[in-house]
C-alpha positions in Angstrom: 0.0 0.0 0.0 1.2 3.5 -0.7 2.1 6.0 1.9 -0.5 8.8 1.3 1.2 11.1 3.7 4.6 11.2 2.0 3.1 11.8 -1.8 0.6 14.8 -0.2 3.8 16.4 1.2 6.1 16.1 -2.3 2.7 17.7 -4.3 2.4 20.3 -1.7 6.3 20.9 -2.2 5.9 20.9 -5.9 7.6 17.6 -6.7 6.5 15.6 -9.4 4.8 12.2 -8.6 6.4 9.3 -9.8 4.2 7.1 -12.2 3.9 4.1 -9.7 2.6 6.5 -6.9 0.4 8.0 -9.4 -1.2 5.1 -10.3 -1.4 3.5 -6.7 -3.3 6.8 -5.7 -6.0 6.2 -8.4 -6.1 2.3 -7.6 -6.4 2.9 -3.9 -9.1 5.5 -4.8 -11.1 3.2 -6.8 -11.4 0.1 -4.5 -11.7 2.7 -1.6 -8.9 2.0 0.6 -7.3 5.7 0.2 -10.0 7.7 2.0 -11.6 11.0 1.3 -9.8 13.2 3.1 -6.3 12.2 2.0 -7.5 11.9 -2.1 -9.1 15.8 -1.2 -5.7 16.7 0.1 -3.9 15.6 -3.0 -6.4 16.8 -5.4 -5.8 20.3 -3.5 -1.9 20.2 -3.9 -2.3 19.3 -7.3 -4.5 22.4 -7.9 -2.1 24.5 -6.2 1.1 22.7 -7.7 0.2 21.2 -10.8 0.8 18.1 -12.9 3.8 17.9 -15.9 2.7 16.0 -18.9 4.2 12.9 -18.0 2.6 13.2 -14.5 -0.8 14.1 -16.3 -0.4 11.1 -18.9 0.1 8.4 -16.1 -3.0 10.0 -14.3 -5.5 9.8 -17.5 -4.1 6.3 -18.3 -4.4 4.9 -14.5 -7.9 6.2 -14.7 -9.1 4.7 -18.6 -7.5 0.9 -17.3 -9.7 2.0 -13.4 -12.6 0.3 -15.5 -13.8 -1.5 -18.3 -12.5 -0.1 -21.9 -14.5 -0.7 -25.2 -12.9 -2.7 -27.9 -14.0 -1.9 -31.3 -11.6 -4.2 -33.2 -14.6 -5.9 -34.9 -15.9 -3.1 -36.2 -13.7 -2.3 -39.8 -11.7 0.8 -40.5 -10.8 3.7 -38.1 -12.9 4.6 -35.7 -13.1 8.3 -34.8 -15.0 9.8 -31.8 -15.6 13.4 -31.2 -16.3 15.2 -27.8 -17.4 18.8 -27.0 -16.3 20.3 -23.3 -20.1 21.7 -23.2 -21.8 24.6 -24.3 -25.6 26.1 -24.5 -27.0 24.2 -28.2 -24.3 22.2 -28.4 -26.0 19.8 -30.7 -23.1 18.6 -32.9 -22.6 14.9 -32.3 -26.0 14.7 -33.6 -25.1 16.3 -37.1 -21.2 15.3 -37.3 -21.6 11.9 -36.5 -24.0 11.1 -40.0 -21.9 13.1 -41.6 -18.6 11.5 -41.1 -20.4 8.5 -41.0 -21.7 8.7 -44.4 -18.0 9.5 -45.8 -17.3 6.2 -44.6 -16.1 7.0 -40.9 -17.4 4.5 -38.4 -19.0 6.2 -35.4 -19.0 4.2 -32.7 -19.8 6.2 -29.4 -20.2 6.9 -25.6 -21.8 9.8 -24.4 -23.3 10.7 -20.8 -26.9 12.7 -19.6 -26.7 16.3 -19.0 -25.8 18.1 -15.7 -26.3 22.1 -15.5 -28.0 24.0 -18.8 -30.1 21.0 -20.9 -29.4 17.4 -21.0 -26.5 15.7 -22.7 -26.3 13.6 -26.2 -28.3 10.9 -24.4 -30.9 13.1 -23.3 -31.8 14.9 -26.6 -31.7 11.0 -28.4 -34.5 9.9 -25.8 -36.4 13.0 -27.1 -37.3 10.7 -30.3 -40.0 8.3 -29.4 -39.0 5.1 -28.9 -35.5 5.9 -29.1 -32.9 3.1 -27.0 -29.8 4.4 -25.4 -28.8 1.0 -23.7 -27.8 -1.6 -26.3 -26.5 -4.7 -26.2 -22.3 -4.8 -27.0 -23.9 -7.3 -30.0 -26.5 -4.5 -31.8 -24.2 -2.4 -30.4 -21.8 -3.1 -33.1 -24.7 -4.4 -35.9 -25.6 -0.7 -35.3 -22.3 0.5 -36.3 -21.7 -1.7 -39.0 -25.5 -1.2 -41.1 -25.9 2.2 -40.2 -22.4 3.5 -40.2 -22.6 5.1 -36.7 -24.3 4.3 -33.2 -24.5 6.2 -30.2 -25.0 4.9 -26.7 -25.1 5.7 -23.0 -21.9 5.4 -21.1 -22.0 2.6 -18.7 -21.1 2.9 -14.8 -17.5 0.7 -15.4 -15.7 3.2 -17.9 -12.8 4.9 -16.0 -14.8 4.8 -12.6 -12.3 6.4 -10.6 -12.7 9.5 -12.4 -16.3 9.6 -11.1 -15.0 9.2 -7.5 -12.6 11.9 -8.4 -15.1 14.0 -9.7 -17.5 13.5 -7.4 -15.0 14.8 -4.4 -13.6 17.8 -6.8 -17.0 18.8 -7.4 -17.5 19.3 -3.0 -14.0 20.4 -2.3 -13.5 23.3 -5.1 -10.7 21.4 -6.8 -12.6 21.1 -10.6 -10.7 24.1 -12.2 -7.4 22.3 -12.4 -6.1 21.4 -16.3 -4.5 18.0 -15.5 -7.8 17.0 -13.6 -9.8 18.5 -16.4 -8.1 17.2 -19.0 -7.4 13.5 -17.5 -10.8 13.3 -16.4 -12.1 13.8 -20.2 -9.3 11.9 -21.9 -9.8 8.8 -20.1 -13.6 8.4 -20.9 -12.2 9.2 -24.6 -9.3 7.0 -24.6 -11.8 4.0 -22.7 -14.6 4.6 -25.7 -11.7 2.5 -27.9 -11.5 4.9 -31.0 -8.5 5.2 -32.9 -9.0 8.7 -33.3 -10.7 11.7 -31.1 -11.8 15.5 -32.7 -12.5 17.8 -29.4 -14.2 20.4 -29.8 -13.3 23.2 -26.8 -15.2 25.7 -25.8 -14.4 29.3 -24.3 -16.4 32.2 -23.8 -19.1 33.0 -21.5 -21.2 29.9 -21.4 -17.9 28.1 -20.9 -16.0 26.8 -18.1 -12.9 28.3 -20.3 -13.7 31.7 -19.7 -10.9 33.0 -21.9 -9.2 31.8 -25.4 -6.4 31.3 -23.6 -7.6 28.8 -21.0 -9.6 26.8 -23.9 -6.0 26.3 -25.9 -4.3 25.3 -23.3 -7.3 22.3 -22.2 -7.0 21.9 -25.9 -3.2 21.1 -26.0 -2.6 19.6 -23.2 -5.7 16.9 -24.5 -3.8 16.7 -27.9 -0.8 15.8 -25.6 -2.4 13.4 -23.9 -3.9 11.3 -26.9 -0.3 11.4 -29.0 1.0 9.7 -25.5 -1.6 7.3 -26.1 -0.9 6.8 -29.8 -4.1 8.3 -31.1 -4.5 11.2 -33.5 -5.9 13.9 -31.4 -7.4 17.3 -33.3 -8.9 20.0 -30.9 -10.6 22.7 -32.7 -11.8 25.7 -29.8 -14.9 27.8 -30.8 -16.6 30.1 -29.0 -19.4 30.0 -26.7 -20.0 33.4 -25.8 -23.6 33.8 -27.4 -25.7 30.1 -27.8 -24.5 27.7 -30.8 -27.4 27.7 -33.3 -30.9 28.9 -32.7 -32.4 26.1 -30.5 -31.9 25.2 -26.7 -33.5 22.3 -24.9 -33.6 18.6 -25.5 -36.3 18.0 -28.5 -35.6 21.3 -30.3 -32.1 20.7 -30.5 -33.0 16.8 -32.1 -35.0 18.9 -34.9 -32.7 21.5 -35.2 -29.8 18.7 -36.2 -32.7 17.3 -38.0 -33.3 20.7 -40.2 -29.3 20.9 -40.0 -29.2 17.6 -41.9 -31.5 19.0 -44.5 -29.3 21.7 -45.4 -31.9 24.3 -43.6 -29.7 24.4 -40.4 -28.3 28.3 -39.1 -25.2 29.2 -40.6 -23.2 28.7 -37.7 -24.1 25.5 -36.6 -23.6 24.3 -40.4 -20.3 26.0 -40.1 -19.0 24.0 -37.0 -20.5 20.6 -38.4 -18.8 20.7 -41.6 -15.6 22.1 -39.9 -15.7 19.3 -37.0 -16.5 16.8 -39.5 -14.2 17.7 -41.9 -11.6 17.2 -39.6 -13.2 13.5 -38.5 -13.1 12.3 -41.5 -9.2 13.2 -42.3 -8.5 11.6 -39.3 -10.5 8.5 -40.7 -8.2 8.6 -43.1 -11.1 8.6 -45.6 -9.6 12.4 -46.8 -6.1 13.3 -47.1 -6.8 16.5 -46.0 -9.1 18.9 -43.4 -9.7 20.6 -46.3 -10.7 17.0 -48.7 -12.5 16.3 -45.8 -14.7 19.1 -45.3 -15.1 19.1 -49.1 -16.8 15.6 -48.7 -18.7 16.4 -45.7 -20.5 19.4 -47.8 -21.2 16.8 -50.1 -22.8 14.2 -47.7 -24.8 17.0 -46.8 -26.1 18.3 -50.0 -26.6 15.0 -51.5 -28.8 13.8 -48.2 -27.0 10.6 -47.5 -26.2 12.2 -44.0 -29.8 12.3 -43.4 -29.9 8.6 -44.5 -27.5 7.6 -42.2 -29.3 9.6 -39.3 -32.5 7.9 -40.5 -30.7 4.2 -40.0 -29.7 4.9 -37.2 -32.7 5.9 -35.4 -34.5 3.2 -36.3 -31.5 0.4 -35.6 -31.5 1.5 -32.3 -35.4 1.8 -31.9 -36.7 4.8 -33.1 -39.6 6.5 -34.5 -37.2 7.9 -37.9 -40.7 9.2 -39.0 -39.5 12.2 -37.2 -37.0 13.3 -39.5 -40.1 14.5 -41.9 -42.8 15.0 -39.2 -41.9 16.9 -36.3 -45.2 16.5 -34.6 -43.9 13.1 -33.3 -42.1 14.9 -30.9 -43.7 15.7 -27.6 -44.7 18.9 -27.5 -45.1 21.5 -24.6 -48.2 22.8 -23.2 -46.8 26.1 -22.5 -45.0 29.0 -24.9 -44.2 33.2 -24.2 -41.6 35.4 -26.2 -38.9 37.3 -24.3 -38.9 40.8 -26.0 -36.5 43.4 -26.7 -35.9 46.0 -24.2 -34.2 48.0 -27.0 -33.6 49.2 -30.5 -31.0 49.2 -33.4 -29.0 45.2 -33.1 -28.1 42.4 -30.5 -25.0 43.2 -29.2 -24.5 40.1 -27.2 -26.1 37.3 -25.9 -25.1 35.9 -22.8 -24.9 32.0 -23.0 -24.7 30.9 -19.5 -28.1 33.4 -18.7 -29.8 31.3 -21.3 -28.6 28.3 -20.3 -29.8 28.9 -17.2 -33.5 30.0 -18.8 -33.6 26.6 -20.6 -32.9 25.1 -17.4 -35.7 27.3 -14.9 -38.1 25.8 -18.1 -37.2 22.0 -16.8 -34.6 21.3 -20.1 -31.6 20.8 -17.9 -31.0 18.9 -13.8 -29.7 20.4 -11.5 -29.0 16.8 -9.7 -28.1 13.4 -11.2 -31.3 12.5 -10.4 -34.0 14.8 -11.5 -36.4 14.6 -14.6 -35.8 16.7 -17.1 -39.1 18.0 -19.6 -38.0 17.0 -23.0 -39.8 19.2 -25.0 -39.0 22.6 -22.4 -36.6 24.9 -24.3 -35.9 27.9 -25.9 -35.6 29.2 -29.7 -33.8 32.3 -29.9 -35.2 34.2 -33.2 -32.3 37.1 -33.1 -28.5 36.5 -32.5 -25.6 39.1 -32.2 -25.7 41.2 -35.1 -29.3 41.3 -36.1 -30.7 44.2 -36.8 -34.3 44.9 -33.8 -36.9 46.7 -32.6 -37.9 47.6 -29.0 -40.6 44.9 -28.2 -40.0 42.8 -31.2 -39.8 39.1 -29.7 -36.0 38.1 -29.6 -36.8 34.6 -28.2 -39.8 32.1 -27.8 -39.7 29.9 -24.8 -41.2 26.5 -24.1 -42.4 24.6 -20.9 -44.6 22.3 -19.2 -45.1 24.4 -16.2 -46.2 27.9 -16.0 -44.3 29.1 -12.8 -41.4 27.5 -14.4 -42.3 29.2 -17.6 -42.0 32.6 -15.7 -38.7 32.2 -13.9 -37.2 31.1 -17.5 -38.6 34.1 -19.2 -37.1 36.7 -16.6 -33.5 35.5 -16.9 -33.7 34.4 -20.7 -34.6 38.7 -21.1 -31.6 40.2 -19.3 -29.5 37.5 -21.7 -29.6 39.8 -24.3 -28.1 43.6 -24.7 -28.6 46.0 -27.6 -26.6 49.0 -29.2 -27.1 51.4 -32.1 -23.9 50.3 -34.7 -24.2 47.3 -35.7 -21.7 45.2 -33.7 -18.4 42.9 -35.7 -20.0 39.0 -35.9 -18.2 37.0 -33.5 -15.7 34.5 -34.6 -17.0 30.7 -34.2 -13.3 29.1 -35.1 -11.2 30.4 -33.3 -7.9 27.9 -33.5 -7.3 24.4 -34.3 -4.5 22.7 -32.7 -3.2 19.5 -34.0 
């Protein structure tokens, strides 16, 4: 057994932990023998000290073997995944993953339920009636190989000393560290079993990376990590400072990927699919460029065999796919109002995170594990930054089962957005792209 005592003094002295004390701390934390307090005094010398690469690298990789890892070997070709650090709309896996599918990437992936603003991946899938989240490993991979992709929940033995990590960072202020950040992402990644991973980070207001800065650094130090591992890593960081798209909340961002499938989607969600995909299918090898590769995801879009693949794979995993042309399917909410403008001339910002928050007063997000969210609570926001308004023109229509939360929604979705007389510079989605 490990001396706890003596590795919480080198941190806390700003030595760097060796690899085999590394990995006894995250063994002794998984089967519980290390207990709370010492792993909370570590994770707080670690926040204060920090963690070198190699340090970092042993910590993600002690975590991804904590559990059980996916193999994908079956499944033919290479295998890219793509994860987003979180945003308000983020609705991407749902439109990159047909795409790059459709190019002849296979998509085979993990993703988790929501926590904070609107659910997660899983959450907006369950939106579609009928829809399965919890397959068998054996459709599991039949999914992959007929319909080119599949998407499923993550289960509760990938990299489970991460979630006892997490679970004491979240009580003991010790999240906003970049080697527990970016270990804690990375080993869920490197446990899904792809060969390759495109991140997409986030910065900006509805952000945990608060600056450009912060985001490239996450996005580096991931790219870091998955070269140690042998993977081909791409980070692209975009910004988060107003909502991505025009649709927040579990069922309107499913029809939103939906309409952004059909070539009808807002420009800079289309923008961020086809860049994001782009880069998922050179890394699939099935371009021999980002640039090839986003050449061929325009294509899978305007030729419709993105939708096809989307289609497939709603139904393969249980699905009503009559969706896709009938949105009535969907469940829809007994309650609507429109947040209006307070002023003339254009939007000169929205704040994500205050409409985040409004989508999540309507009942589209948890603010536990373990509450309900309403599927078809949300918000569609009819002006973004730069868009030219009147004073008490509607800027946004909300959505929600519940009247009182209805109310509390509308009040903080209104202070979201500002207004000036110039029209203001369009803020720049793309901001870097390290690889």
């Amino acid at each position: 057994m490990i001396d706890m005592v003596s590795i919480i003094e080198k941190k806390k002295a700003g030595q760097a932990l060796a690899d085999e004390e590394i990995r006894g701390f995250v063994a002794g934390v998984t089967d519980g023998s290390i207990p709370d307090y010492q792993t909370s005094a570590l994770l707080m010398a670690i926040c204060f000290q920090g963690m070198d690469r190699r340090e970092t690298f042993c910590l993600t990789d002690a975590m991804l073997h904590s559990g059980q890892t996916m193999d994908l070997h079956e499944i033919k070709g290479i295998k890219v995944d793509k994860h987003s650090t979180g945003g308000v709309g983020d609705k991407t896996t749902l439109i990159v993953a047909p795409i790059a599918a459709a190019c002849g990437v296979p998509i085979a992936k993990m993703s988790g339920r929501g926590l904070g603003f609107t659910g997660g991946t899983i959450d907006k899938l369950e939106s579609i009636p009928g829809f399965r989240v919890q397959l068998t490993p054996e459709e599991f991979l039949e999914t992959v190989e007929t319909a080119g992709m599949s998407v499923v929940g993550q289960t509760h033995d990938v990299a489970p000393a991460d979630k006892k990590l997490y679970a004491l960072r979240d009580v003991t202020g010790t999240v906003n560290n970049i080697s527990l950040i970016a270990s804690s992402i990375m080993s869920k990644k490197l446990a899904s079993g792809s060969d390759a991973i495109v991140l997409d980070v986030k910065c900006g207001q509805g952000s945990f990376n608060k600056t450009q800065k912060a985001a490239e650094d996450l996005g580096r130090l991931m790219v870091d990590i998955g070269t140690d591992a042998g993977k081909k890593v791409v980070a692209v960081v975009t910004d988060m400072d107003q909502p991505l798209g025009d649709a927040v909340g579990n069922s309107l961002e499913v029809i939103e990927a939906i309409d952004t499938l059909k070539g009808k989607g807002p420009r800079d969600m289309t923008e961020l699919a086809l860049t994001l995909s782009g880069y998922m299918i050179y890394c699939g090898q099935k371009a021999s460029s980002p640039e090839e590769g986003r050449r061929k995801a325009e294509e899978a879009l305007t030729s419709g065999k993105a939708l096809d693949v989307f289609r497939r794979f709603v139904t393969m995993q249980g699905g009503n796919a009559a969706c896709v042309d009938d949105i009535g399917i969907f469940k829809q909410p007994l309650y609507k109002a429109e947040a209006k403008a307070s002023g003339s001339g254009y939007v000169a910002g929205i704040k994500a995170d205050s409409i985040g928050l409004a989508s999540q007063h309507l009942g589209a997000g948890r603010k536990t594990k373990e509450d309900a969210i309403d599927l078809s609570a949300g918000i569609l926001l009819l002006k973004k930054v730069g868009d030219p308004v009147e004073a008490g023109e509607p800027v946004a229509v909300l959505f929600s089962d519940d009247e009182e939360k209805l109310a509390a929604g509308l009040a903080e979705a209104g202070s979201a957005y500002t207004f000036c007389a110039e029209k203001p510079e369009t803020p720049v989605l793309i901001k870097e792209i390290i690889e």
